[in-house]
Backbone as CSV, one residue per row, in Angstrom:
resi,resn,N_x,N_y,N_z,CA_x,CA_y,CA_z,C_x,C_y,C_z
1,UNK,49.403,-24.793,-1.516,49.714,-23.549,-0.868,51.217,-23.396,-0.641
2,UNK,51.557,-24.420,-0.131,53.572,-24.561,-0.358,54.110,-24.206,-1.153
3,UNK,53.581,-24.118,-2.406,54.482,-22.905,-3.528,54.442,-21.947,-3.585
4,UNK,53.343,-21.394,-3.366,52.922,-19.830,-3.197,53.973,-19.596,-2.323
5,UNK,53.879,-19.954,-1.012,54.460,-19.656,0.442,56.057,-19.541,0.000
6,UNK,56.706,-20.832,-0.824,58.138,-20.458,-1.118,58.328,-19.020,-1.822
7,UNK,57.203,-18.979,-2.966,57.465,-17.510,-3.717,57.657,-16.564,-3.105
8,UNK,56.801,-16.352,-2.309,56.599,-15.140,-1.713,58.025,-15.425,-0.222
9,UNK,58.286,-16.122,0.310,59.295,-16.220,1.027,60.535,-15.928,-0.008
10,UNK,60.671,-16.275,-0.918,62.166,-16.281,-1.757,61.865,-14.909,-2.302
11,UNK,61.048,-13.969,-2.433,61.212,-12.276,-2.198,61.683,-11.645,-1.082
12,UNK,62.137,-12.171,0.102,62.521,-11.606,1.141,63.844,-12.531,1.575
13,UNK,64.428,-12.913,0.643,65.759,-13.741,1.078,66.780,-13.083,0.357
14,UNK,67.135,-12.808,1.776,68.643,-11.518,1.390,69.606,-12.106,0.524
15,UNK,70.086,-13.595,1.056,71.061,-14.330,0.110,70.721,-14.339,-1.302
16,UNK,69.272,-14.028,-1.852,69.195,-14.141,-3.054,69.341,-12.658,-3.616
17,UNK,69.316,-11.814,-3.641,69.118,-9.990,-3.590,70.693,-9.810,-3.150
18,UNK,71.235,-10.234,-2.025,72.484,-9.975,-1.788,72.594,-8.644,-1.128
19,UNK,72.054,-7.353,-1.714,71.916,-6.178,-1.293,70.651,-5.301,-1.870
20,UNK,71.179,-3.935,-1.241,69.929,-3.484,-1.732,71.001,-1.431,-1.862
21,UNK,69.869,-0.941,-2.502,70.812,0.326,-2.889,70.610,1.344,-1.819
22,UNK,71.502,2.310,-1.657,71.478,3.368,-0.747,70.911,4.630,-1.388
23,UNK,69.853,4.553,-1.120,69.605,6.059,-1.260,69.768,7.406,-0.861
24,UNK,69.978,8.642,-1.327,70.808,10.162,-0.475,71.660,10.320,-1.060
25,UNK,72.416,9.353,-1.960,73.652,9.668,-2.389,73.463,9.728,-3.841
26,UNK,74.574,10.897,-4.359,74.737,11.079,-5.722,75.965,10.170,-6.040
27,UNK,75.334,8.860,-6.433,76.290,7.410,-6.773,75.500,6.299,-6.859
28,UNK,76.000,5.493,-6.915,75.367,3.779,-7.254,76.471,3.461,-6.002
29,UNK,75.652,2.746,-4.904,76.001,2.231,-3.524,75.080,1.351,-3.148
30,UNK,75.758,-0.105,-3.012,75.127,-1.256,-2.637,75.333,-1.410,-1.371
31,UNK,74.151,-1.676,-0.558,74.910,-2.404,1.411,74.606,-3.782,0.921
32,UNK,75.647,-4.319,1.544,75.057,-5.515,2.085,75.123,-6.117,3.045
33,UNK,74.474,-7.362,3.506,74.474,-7.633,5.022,75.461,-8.302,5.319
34,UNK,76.086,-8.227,6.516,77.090,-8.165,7.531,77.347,-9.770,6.939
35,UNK,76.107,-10.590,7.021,76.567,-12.253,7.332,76.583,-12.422,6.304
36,UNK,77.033,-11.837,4.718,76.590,-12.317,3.485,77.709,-13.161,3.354
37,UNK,77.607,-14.473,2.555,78.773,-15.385,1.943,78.936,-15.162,0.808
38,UNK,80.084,-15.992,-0.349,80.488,-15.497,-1.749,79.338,-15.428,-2.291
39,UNK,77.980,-16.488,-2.211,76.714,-16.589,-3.046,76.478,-15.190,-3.506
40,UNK,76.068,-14.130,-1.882,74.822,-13.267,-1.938,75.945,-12.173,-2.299
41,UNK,77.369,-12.164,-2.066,78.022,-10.840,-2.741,77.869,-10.657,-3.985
42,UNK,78.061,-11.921,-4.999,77.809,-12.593,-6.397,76.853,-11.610,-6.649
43,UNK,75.697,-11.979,-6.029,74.216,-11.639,-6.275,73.979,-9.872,-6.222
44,UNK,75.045,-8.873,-5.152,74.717,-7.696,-5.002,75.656,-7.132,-5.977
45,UNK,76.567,-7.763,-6.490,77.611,-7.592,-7.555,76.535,-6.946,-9.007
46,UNK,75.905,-8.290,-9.425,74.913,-8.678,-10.022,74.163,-7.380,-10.159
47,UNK,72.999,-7.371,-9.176,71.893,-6.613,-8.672,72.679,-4.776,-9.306
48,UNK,74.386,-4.706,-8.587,75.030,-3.613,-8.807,75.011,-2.812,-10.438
49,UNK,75.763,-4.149,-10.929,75.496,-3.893,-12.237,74.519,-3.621,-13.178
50,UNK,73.335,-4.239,-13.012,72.048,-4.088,-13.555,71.463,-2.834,-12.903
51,UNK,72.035,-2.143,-11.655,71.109,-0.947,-11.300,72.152,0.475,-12.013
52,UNK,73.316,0.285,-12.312,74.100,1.184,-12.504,73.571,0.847,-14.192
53,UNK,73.440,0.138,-15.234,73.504,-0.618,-16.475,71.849,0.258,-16.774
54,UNK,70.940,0.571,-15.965,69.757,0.787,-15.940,69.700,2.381,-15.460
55,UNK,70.439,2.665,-15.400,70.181,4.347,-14.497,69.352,4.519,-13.271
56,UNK,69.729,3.325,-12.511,68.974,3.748,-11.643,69.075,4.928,-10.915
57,UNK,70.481,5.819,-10.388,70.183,6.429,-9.871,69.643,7.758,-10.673
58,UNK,69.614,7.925,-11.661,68.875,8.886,-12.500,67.018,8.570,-12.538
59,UNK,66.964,7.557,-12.497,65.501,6.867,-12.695,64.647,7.250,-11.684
60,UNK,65.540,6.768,-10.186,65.257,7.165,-9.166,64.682,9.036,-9.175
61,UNK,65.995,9.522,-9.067,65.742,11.057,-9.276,64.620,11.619,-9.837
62,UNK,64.281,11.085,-11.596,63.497,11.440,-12.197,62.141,11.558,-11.366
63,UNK,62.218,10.029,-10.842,60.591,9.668,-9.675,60.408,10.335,-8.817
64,UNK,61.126,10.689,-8.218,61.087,11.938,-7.162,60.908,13.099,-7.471
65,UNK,61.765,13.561,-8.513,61.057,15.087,-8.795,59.384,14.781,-9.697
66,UNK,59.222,13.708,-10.069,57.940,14.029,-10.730,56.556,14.001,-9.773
67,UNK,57.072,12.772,-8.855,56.403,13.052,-7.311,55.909,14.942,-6.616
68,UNK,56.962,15.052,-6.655,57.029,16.465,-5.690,56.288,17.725,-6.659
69,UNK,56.750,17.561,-8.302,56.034,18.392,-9.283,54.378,18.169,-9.183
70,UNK,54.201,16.594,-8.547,52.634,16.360,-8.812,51.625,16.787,-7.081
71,UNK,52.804,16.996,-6.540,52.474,17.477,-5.093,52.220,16.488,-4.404
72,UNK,53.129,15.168,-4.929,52.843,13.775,-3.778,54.385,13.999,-2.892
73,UNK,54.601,14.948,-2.199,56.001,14.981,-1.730,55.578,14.325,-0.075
């Protein structure tokens, strides 16, 4: 059961994620947390690139208007 338990604990470890994206804004905007060290900036650096590299904020958008077109608003 101790492995499971790490998995699912190492999905909720900020140092590994580093950040997470801001949504509302027309941009690619990472927060991250106050106590982060070089590791987890690395990591939202990272996370940054792969969400801007991916469209996220277009991706995002897309999901939302197809939401609201399907009347899940």
């Amino acid at each position: 059961m101790w492995p499971a338990m790490k998995r699912v604990m190492g999905r909720f470890d900020w140092e590994k994620y580093g950040g997470s994206p801001v949504l509302g804004v027309n941009g690619s905007v990472v927060k991250v947390h106050g106590r982060s060290k070089a590791n987890a900036i690395a990591h939202a650096i990272t996370g940054a690139a792969n969400f801007i590299e991916r469209n996220g904020v277009d991706r995002i958008r897309e999901e939302i208007a197809r939401g609201v077109q399907n009347g899940n608003d």
